[in-house]
C-alpha positions, 0 to 999 in steps of 0.5 A: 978500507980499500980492497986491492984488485985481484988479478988471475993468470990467463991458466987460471981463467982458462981452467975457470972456463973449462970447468964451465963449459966441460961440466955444463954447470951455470957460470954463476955455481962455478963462479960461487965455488972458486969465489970469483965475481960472477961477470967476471968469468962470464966474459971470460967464457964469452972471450973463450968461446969467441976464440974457438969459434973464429978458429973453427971456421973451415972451408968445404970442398964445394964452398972452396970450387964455389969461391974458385968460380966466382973469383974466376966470374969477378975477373971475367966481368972486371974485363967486360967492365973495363972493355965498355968504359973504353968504349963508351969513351970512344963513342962519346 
């Protein structure tokens, strides 16, 4: 007899996901008490914690003047590097 797959709602995974990261129990406690598979809300916490990670990503004022200057020194020597293939050109 074949069993239909079940889907769940994006609601439903991410509150899945909140009862695992706000509780710190094991994924595979919450997963027994909701009767879900293991792997399943495994990637669910993966993908999860992925997306809070990549939107987290903030600049500090330092790393933001750091950038500002090398960005600023990358143009300069872009210049230099042009100025001495003409050069080289001529001479040749």
């Amino acid at each position: 007899m074949a069993r239909t797959r079940r889907e769940f709602t994006p609601d439903y995974k991410d509150e899945a996901v909140k009862l695992v990261i706000s509780t710190g129990r094991a994924v595979s406690v919450v997963a027994r008490e909701l009767g879900i598979n293991e792997a399943s809300l495994g990637r669910w916490v993966t993908a999860f914690k992925g997306r809070q990670t990549s939107a987290e990503v903030t600049v500090t004022e330092s790393e933001r003047a750091e950038l500002v200057r090398l960005r600023k020194e990358d143009a300069d020597l872009k210049l230099d590097r042009a100025f001495l293939k003409k050069a080289s050109i001529f001479f040749a």
